[in-house]
TIDO-289423 format. One line per 5 residues: number of its first residue (from 0); their letters; for each residue x, y, z of C-alpha. Coordinates in nm, 2 decimals, padded with zeros to 4 digits. Each point is the difference from the previous one (the first is absolute). Layout:
NUM> A> X:Y:Z; ...
***
This chain:
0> XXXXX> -01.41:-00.34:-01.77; 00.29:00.07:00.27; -00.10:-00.18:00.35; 00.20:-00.13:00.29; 00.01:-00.33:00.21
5> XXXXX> 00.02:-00.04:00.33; 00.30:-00.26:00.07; 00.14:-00.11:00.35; 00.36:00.02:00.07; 00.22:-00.28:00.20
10> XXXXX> 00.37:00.10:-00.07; 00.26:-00.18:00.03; 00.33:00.17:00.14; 00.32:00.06:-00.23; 00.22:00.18:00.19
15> XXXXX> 00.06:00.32:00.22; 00.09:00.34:-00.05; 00.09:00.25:00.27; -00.04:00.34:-00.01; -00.04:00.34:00.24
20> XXXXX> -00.23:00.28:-00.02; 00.19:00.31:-00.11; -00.27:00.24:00.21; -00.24:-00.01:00.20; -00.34:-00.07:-00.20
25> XXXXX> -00.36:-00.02:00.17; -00.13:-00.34:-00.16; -00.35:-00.16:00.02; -00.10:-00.31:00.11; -00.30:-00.23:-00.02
30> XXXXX> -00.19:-00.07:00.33; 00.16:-00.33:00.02; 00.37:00.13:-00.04; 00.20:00.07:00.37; 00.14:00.35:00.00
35> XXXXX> 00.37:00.00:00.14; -00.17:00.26:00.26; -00.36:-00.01:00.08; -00.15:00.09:00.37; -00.10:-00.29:00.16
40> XXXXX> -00.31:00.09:00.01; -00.07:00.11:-00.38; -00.15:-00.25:-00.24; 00.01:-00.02:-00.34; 00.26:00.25:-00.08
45> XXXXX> 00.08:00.07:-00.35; 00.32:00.25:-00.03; 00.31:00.07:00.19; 00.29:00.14:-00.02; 00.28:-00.22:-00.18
50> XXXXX> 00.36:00.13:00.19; 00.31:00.09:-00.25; 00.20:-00.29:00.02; -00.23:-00.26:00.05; 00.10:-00.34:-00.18
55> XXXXX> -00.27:-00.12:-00.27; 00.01:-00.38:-00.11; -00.11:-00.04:-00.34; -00.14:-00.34:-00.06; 00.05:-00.10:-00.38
60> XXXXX> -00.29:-00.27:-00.08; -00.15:-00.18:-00.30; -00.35:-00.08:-00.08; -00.15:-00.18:-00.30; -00.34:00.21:00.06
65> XXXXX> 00.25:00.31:-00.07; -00.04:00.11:-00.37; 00.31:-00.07:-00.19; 00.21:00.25:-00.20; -00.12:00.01:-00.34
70> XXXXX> 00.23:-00.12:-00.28; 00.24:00.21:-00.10; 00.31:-00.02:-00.24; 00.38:00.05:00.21; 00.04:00.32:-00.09
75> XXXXX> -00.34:00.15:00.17; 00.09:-00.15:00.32; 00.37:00.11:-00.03; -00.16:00.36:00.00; -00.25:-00.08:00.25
80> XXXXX> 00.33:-00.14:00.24; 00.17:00.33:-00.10; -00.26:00.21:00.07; -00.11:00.24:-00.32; -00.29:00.14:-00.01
85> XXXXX> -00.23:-00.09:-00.27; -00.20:00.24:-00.21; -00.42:-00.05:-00.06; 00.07:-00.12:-00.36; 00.26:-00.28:00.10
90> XXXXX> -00.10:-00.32:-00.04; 00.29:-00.19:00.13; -00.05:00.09:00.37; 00.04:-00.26:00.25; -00.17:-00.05:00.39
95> XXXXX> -00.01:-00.27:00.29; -00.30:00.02:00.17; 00.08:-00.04:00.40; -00.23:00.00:00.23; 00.09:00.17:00.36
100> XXXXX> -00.11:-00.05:00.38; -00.10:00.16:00.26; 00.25:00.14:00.24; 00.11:-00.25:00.29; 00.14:00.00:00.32
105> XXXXX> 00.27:-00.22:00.10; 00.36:00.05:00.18; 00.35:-00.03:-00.10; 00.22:-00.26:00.11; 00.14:00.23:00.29
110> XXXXX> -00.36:00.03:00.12; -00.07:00.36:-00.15; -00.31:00.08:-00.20; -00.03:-00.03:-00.36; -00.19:00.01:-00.26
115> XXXXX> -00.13:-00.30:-00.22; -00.13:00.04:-00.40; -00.07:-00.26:-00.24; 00.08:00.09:-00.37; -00.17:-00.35:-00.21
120> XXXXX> 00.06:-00.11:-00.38; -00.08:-00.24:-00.25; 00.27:-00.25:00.02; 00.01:00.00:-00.37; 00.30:00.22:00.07
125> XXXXX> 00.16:-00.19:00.34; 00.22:-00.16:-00.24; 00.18:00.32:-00.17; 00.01:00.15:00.33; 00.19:-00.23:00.20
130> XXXXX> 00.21:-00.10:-00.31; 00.09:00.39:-00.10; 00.16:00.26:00.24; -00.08:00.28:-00.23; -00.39:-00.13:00.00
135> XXXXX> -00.04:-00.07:00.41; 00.10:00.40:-00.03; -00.28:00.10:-00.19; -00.24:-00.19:00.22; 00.16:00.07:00.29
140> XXXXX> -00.09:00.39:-00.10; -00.29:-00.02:-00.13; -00.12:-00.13:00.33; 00.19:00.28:00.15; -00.22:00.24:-00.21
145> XXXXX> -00.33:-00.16:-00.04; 00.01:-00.03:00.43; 00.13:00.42:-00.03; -00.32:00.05:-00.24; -00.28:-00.16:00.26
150> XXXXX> 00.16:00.12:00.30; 00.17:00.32:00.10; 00.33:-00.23:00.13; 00.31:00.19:-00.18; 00.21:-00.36:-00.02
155> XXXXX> 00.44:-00.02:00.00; 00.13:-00.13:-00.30; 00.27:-00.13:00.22; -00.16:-00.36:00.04; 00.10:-00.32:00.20
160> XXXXX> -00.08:-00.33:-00.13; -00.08:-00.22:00.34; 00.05:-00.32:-00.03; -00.32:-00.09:00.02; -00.25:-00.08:-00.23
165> XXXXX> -00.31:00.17:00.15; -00.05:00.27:00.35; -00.26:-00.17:00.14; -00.29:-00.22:-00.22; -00.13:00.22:-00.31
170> XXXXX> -00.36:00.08:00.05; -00.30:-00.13:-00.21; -00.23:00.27:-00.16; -00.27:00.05:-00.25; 00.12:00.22:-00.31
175> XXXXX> -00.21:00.16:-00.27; 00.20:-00.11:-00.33; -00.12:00.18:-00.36; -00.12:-00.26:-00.18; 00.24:00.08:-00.30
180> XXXXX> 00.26:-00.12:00.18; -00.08:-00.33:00.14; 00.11:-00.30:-00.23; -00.26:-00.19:-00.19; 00.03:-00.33:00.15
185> XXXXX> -00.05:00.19:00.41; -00.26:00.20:-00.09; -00.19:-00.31:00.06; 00.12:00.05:00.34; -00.17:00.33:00.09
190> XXXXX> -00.25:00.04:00.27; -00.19:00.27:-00.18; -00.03:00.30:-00.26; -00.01:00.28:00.21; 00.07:00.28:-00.30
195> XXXXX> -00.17:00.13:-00.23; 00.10:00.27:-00.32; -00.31:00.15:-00.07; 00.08:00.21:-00.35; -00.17:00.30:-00.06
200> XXXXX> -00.14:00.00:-00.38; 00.14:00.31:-00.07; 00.31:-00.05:00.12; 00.35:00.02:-00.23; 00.27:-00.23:00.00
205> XXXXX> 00.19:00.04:00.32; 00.39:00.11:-00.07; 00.23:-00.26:00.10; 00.13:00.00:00.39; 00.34:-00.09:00.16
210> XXXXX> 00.08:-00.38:00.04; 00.31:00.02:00.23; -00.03:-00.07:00.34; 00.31:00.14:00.11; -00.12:00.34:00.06
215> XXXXX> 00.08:00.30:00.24; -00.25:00.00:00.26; 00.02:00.40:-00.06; -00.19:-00.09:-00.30; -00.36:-00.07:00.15
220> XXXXX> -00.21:00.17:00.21; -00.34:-00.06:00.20; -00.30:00.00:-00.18; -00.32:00.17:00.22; -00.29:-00.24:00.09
225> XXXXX> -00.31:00.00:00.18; -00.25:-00.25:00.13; -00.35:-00.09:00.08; -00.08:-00.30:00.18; -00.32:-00.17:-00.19
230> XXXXX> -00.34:00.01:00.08; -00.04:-00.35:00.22; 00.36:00.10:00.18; 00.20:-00.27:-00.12; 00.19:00.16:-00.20
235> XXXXX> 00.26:00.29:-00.07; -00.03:00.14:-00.37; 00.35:00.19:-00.06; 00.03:00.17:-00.26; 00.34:00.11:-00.11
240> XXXXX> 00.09:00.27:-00.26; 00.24:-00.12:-00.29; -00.01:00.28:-00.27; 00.32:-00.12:-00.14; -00.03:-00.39:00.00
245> XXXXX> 00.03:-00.18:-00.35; -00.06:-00.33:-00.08; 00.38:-00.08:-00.04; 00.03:00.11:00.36; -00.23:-00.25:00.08
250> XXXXX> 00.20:-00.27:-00.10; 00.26:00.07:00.25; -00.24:00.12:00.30; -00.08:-00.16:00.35; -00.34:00.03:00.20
255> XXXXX> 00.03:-00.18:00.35; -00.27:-00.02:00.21; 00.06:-00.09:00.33; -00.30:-00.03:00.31; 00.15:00.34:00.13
260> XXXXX> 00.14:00.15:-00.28; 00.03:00.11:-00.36; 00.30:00.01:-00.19; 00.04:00.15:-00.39; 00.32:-00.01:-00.19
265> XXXXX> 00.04:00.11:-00.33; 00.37:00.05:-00.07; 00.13:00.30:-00.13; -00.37:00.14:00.08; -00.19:-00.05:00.31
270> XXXXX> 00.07:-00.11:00.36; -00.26:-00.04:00.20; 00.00:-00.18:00.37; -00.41:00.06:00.17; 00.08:-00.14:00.36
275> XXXXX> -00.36:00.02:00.20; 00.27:-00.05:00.31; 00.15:00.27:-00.10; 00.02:00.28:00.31; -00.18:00.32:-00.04
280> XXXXX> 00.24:00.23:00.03; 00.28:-00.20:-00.21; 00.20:00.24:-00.24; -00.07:-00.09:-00.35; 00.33:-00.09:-00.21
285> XXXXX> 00.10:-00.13:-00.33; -00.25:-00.29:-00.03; -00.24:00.03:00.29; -00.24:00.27:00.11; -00.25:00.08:00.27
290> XXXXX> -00.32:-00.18:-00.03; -00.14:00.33:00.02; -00.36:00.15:00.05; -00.23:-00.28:00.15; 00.35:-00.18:00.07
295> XXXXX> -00.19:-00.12:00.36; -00.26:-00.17:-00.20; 00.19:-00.17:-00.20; 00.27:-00.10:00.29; -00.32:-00.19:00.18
300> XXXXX> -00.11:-00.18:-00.33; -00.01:-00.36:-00.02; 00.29:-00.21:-00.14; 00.04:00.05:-00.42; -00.19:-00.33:-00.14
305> XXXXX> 00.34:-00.09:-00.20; -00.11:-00.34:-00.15; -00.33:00.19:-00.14; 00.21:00.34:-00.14; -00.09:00.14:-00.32
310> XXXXX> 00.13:00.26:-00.18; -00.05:00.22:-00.33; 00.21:00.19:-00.20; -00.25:00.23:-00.14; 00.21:00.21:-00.29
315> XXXXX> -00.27:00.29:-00.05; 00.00:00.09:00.32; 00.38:-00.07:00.08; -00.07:-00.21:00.31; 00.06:-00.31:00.14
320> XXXX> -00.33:-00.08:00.22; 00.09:-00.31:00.27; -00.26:-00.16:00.19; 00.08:-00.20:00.30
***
């Protein structure tokens, strides 16, 4: 059995990378975010338009509740920090889970707007990263492109390094963590087990899946979903279509569930981002889409019940049912 646990983030800042937006990019925010330009008299906005040029403070943060990377001899993670690609069959591929924000507003020291995002780790690996040049880097980018993948922010590799060792306080959340890749002794920890794998009896061995993290964001797409709200009202059942998910993908897979929003990542796979802010007529793009038909409905629903979530992977049917 696969599940996930439901852990609650207080980071604690590293230090500060700065960045600008390369184009302009329509991002989505949750109801409690502050758009950079909202009418006074509009509530609860949920996208605007993020200007070319537009500095973006990445906030690099640890967490013990973050899953660590798994073991790994030197010579995976040298080819993890140099980027190659790793074949199905490979067994020697290595990932750090990070877990990523929301999008935050905030200004620059001359008073302009900017952009806030908090990128968090197990600090298994603080050590190695403020010790080794080469290995900040790799972090340093693959905050660069896990923030690229859940957002449609196009970020300059040309970086500054502030000296300062957070842009603001980091934020607290609740995460959905797989279970797989929580340590022994914090599972203890967990609030609750909000996934289940329910097999089907006829079902083959699933082919192995990537294990990188350091991925393309080209290389996933947004699955379809629907949903029903349940016969007392209160609940939403989603139920999202994942033809192509293995059980090595879930290994390496995020569910959040936030009161206003829904957020899938499967890397290499799936990117999915279900804001019930979300405007009617926003313009789909690489990880978010309209809420669709009965999007009004589903707009004036109550809050998500996050700390009573549940979810199944159901493998016959290729879906993975939440229930919050």
């Amino acid at each position: 059995m696969s599940s996930s646990v439901a852990l609650t983030l207080n980071p604690v800042p590293g230090f500060c990378v700065k960045s600008i937006a390369l184009q302009p990019a329509v991002v989505h925010r949750t109801a409690t975010s502050h758009p950079l330009s909202t009418p006074s008299d509009t509530t609860g906005a949920s996208s605007n338009t993020i200007p070319k040029g537009l500095k973006v403070f990445v906030n690099i943060a640890w967490d013990t509740n973050v899953p660590p990377p798994p073991p790994a001899s030197e010579d995976a993670i040298q080819n993890a920090m140099l980027g190659r690609d790793y074949g199905e069959l490979n067994s020697d591929g290595w990932f750090i889970p990070v877990i990523v924000s929301d999008l935050r507003d905030d200004k620059d020291k001359s008073g302009k707007p900017a952009l806030v995002i908090d990128c968090v780790f197990n600090p298994s690996i603080k050590s190695r990263t403020l010790k080794e040049a080469d290995f900040k880097a790799f972090i340093i980018e693959l905050a660069l492109q896990r923030i690229e993948s859940q957002t449609s922010l196009s970020l300059s590799r040309q970086i500054g390094m502030p000296n300062i060792a957070s842009k603001g306080k980091p934020v607290s959340r609740q995460m959905l963590v797989p279970g797989l890749l929580i340590p022994p002794h914090n599972k203890s920890d967990a609030k609750t087990t909000l996934i289940q794998e329910l097999a089907s009896p006829t079902t083959s061995a699933s082919a192995p899946g990537p294990k990188e993290i350091l991925k393309s964001a080209s290389n996933t797409h947004t699955p379809t979903w629907t949903w029903t709200p349940t016969k007392d009202q209160r609940k939403i059942r989603f139920m999202i279509n994942v033809p192509n998910l293995t059980h090595a993908h879930i290994s390496n897979s995020t569910l959040d569930v936030e009161p206003r929003r829904v957020v899938l990542h499967v890397p290499s796979l799936y990117d999915l981002d279900i804001n019930l802010d979300a405007a009617l007529d926003t313009e789909p793009t690489a990880s978010h889409g309209r809420l669709g038909e009965g999007a009004t409905e589903l707009k004036r629903s109550r809050d998500l019940d996050v700390d009573g979530a549940k979810a199944e992977w159901r493998v016959a049917e290729k879906v993975i049912v939440l229930l919050a």
